[in-house]
C-alpha positions in Angstrom: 76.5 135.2 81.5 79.4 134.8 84.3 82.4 134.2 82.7 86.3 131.9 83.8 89.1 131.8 81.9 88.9 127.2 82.3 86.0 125.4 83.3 87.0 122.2 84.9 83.8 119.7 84.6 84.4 117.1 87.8 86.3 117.6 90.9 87.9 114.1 90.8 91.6 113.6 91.1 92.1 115.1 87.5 90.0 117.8 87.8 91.3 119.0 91.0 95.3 118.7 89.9 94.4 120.8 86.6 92.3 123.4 88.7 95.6 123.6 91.0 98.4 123.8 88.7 96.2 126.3 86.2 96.0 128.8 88.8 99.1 128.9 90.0 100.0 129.7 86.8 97.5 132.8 87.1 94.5 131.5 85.0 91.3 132.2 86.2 89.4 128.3 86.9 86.2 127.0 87.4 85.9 124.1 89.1 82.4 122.5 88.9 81.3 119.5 91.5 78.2 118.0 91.4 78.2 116.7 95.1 78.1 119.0 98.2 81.3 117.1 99.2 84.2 114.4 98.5 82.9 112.1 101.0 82.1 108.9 98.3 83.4 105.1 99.6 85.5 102.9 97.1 87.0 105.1 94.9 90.5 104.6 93.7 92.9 105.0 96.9 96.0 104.3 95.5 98.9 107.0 95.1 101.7 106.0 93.4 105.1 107.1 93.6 104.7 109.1 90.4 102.0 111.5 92.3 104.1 111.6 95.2 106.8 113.0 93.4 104.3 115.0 92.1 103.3 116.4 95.6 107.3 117.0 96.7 107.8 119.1 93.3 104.4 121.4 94.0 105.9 122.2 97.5 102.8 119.5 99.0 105.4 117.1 99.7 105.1 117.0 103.3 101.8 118.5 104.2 101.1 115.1 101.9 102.9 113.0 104.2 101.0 114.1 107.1 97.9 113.0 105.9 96.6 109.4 107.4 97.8 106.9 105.1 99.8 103.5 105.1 102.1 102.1 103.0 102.2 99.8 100.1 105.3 98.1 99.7 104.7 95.2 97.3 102.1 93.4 94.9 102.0 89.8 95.7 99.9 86.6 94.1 99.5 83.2 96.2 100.4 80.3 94.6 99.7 77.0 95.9 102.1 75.0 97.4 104.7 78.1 97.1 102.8 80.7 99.4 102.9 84.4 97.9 105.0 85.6 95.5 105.9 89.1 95.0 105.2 90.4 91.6 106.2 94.1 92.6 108.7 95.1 95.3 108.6 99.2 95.5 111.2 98.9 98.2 113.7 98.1 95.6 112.9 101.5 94.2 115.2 104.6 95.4 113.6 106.4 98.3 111.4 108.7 98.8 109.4 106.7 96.3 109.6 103.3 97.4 105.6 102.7 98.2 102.6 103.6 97.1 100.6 105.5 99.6 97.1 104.5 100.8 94.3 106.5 101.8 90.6 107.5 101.4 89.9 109.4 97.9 88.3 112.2 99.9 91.1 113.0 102.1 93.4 113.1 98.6 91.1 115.4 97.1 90.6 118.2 99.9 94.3 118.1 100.5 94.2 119.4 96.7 91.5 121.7 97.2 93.2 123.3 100.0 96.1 123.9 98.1 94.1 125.2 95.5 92.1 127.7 97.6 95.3 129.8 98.4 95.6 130.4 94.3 93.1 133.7 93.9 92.1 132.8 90.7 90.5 129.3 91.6 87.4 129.2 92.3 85.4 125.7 93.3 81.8 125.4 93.1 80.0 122.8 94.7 76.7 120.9 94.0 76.6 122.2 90.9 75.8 119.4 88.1 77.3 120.1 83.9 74.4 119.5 81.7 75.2 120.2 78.8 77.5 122.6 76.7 77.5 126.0 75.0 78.0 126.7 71.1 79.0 129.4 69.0 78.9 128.3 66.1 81.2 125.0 66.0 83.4 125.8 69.0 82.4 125.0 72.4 82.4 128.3 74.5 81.2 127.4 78.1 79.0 124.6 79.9 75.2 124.6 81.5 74.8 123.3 84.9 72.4 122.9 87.8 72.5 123.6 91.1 71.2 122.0 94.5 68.0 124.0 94.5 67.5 123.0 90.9 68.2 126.5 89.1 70.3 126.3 86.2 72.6 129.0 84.9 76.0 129.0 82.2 79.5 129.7 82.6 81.2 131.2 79.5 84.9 129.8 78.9 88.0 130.3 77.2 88.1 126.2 77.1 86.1 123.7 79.3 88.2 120.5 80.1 85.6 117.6 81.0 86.7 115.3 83.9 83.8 114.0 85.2 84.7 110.4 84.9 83.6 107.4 82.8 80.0 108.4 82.2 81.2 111.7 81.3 78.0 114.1 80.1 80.4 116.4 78.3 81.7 113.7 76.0 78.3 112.9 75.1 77.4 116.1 74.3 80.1 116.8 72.2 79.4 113.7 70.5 82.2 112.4 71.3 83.2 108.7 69.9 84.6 105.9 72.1 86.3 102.2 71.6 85.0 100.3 74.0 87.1 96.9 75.4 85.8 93.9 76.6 85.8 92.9 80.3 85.1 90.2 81.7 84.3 90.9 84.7 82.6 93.4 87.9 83.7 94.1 91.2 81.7 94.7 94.6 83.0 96.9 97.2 82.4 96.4 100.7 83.8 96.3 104.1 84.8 93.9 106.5 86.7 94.2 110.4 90.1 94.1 110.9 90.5 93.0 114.6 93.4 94.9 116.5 95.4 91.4 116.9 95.4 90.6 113.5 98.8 90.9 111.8 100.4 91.9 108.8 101.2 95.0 106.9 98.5 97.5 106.8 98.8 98.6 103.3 98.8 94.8 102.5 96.9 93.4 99.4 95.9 89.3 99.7 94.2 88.6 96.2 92.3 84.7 97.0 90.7 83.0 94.3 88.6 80.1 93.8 85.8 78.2 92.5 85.4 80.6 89.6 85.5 83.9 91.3 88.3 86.3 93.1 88.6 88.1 96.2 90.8 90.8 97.3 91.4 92.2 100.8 92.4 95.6 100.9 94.5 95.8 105.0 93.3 99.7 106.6 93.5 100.0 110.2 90.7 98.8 111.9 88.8 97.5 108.6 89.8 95.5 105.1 88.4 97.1 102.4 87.2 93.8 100.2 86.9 93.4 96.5 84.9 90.8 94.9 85.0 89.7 91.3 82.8 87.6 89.6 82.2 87.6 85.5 80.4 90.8 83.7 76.6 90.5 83.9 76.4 88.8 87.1 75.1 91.6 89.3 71.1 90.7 89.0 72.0 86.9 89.7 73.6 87.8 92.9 71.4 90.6 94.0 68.4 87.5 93.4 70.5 85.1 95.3 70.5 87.6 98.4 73.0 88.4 100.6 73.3 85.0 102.9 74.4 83.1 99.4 76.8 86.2 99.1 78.1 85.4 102.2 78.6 82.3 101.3 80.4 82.9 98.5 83.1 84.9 100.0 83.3 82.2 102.8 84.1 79.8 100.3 87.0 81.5 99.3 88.6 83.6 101.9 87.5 81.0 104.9 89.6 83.0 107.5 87.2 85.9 107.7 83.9 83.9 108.0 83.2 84.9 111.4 82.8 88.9 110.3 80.8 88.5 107.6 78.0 89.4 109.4 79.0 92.7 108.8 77.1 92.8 105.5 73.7 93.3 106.4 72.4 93.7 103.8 73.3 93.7 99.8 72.8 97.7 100.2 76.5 97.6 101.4 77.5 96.7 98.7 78.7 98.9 95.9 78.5 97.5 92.8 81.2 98.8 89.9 80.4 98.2 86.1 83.8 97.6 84.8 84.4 99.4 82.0 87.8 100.0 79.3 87.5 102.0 76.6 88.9 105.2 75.0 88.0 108.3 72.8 88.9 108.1 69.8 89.5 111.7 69.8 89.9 113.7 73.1 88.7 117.1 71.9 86.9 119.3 69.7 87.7 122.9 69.4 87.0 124.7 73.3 86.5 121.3 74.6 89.1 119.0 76.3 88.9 115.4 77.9 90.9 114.1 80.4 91.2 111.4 82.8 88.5 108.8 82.9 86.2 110.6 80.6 88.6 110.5 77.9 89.5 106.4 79.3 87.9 104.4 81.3 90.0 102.4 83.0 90.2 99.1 85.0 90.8 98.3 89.0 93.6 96.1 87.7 97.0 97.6 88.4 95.3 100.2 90.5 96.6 103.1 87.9 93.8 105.4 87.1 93.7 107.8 89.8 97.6 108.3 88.6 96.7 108.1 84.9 94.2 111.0 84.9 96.9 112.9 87.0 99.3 112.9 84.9 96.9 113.8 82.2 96.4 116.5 83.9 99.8 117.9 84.1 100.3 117.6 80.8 97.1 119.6 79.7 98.3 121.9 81.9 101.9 122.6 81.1 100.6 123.0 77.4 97.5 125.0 78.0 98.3 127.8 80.7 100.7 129.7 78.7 97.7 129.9 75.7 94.7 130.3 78.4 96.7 133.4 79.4 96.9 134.2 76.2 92.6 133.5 75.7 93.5 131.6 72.8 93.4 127.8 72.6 93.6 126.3 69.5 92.6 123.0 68.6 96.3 122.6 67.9 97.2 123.0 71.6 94.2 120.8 72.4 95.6 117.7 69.8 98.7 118.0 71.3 97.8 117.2 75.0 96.1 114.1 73.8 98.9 113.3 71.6 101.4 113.3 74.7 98.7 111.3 76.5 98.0 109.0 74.2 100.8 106.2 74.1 100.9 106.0 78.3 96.7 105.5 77.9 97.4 102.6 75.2 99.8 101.1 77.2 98.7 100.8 80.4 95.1 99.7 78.5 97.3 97.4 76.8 98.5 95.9 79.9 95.3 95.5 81.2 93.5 93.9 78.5 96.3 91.4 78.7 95.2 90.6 82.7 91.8 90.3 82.0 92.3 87.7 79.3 95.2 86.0 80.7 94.3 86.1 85.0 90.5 86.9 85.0 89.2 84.9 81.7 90.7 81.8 83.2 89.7 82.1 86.7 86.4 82.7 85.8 86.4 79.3 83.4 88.1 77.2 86.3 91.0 77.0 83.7 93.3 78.7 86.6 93.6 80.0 90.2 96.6 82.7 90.2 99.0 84.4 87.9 100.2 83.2 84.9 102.9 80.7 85.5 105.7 82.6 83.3 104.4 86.1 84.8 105.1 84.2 88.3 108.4 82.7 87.1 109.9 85.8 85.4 109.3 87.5 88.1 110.9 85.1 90.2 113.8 84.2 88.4 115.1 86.8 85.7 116.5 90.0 87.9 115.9 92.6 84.9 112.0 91.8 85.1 112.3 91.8 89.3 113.9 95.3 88.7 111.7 97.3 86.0 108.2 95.8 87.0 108.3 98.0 90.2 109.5 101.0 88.4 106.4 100.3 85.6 104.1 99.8 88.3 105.2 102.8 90.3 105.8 105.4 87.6 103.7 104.3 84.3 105.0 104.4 80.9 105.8 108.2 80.6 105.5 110.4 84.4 105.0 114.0 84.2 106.9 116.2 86.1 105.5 119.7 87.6 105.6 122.3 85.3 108.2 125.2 86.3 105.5 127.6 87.0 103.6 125.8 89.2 106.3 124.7 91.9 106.9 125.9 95.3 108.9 125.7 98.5 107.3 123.2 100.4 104.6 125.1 102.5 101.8 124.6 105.5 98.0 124.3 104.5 95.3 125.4 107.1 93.4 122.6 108.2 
């Protein structure tokens, strides 16, 4: 049986940080990816100033900066009557992380795996799909997968860490218990043009909403990236309806980009996400780790999970080299990732639960078309809120910093 040190399940935005900052701390890593590639639209696209700071103390700084990206510099709501109203100004934040940076998931993760690929004990191995896990006894001691060609083999571990997302297999199999959250509501993903004359920032956001359902416009270069929310359960109404009512309905409430909306040809471009919010009850059992979205599943709203499972993966790693080196994790080690990890993961679901009931939940009732009036006037009106609302935003409840073993001058990637 071939044998790693870690076996990292998912080469997501956790996975990929945790595969990095492990081997530069000389453990040998396993990183298992189901698909051939990273190439996967409308995934979470948002860096935040905490993984940027990230980036500049792992030497990645600027090689990071040169990737194509554009700049988020504010969260705004409309209000009628008023105009927009900025909720989060980043720019009041000290510089060099004063935005959050945009840009496709895929380019975010190769950048990593790059980095990763001048460690010589990382190893990434793609199209090849977890199944299930390994036992001795009660401890976990590696993970079963498939490849492309459908032959199936093991990989023996000191400690698999499962980060392969909200549907996570591994959780399952270690049966694994979760609190699930209610939500009331799904998003569809799809594209629209952005003609070359059109103004306005290009990392803007424009949230519209209206006649019981939202719509966000996410500004790229030459496209918007487009949002649609509409309450849970609603997906096999609208997929009945077809896609000229779907049309219709974003028309309805974002008027000013009826004459693209031909660009949906069909409801095949759309991509569906099932919302979901919920957490583990318990991140681990002895040899096995969660982190990121298998250990919570997280909400669009706030934009935070790429950055949430990030710095989950920091943490697991600042605790767990020093004992992978050692090839002895104890379930000790593992309880007290989780335990660091915990209070940012209630939190920020604490935060969100509180949008969906007091922003979504009304708009979908008709009840309201915006942000809560006091969010809007605290915001607006009382400087302390104006000043730590960006910082929340931009850096979560508790930011991890790079542990001192895995930091670096600031070096050149090959391309």
């Amino acid at each position: 049986m071939e044998k790693t040190g870690c076996a990292v399940v998912g080469g997501g935005p956790a996975g990929m940080m945790l595969g990095l900052l492990l081997a530069r701390a000389g453990v040998q890593v396993t990183v298992l990816e189901k698909h051939g590639d990273f190439l996967r639209d409308f995934r979470g696209d948002t860096v935040h100033p905490s993984t940027i700071r990230l980036m500049d103390e792992l030497g990645l700084g600027d090689e990071f900066r040169r990737l194509p990206q554009s700049r988020l510099r504010s969260v705004a709501f409309p209000v009628p009557g008023v105009g927009q109203v900025t909720l989060g100004d980043f720019s009041l934040l000290r510089p060099p992380y004063n935005y959050v940076a945009m840009m496709p998931q895929w380019d975010f993760l190769n950048f990593l795996a790059r980095a990763a690929a001048l460690e010589p004990t990382f190893t990434l191995r793609m199209e090849q799909t977890a199944t299930s896990l390994t036992f001795d006894g009660g401890r976990v001691t590696g993970v079963r997968y498939r490849t492309a060609d459908g032959s199936e083999g093991a990989l023996r571990a000191d400690l698999v860490v499962a980060t392969d997302g909200r549907h996570s297999v591994l959780r399952r199999a270690a049966g694994l218990q979760q609190r699930d959250f209610p939500v009331p509501f799904d998003t569809w993903w799809f594209r629209l043009p952005r003609y070359p004359f059109e103004q306005g920032e290009v990392a803007g956001i424009v949230p519209a909403f209206g006649n019981g359902e939202g719509v966000i416009a996410l500004f790229r270069d030459d496209y918007y990236q487009m949002g649609y929310f509409a309450p849970k359960g609603s997906d096999g109404r609208i997929r009945s309806e077809g896609v000229e009512r779907f049309r219709q309905r974003i028309a309805s409430v974002r008027p000013d980009l009826a004459d693209r909306l031909d660009a949906i040809r069909s409801l095949d471009d759309l991509h569906w996400l099932d919302v979901r919010l919920d957490r583990l009850r318990r991140w681990y059992v002895d040899g096995l780790l969660c982190i990121g979205d298998a250990a919570h599943a997280m909400s669009p709203a706030g934009g935070v999970g790429i950055n949430l499972a990030i710095q989950d993966a920091v943490a697991a790693a600042a605790r767990l080299a020093p004992a992978l080196l050692r090839g002895n994790v104890t379930v000790k080690d593992l309880a007290a990732v989780e335990r660091r990890r915990r209070l940012p993961t209630d939190v920020i679901q604490t935060v969100q639960r509180i949008m969906h009931h007091e922003v979504f939940v009304p708009l979908f009732t008709g009840k309201r078309t915006g942000a809560p009036p006091v969010l809007l006037f605290l915001a607006q009106q009382v400087p302390v809120v104006r000043a730590v609302l960006p910082r929340l935003l931009a850096f979560g409840p508790r930011a991890e910093h790079a542990p001192g073993f895995a930091r670096r001058p600031q070096q050149r990637l090959a391309q």
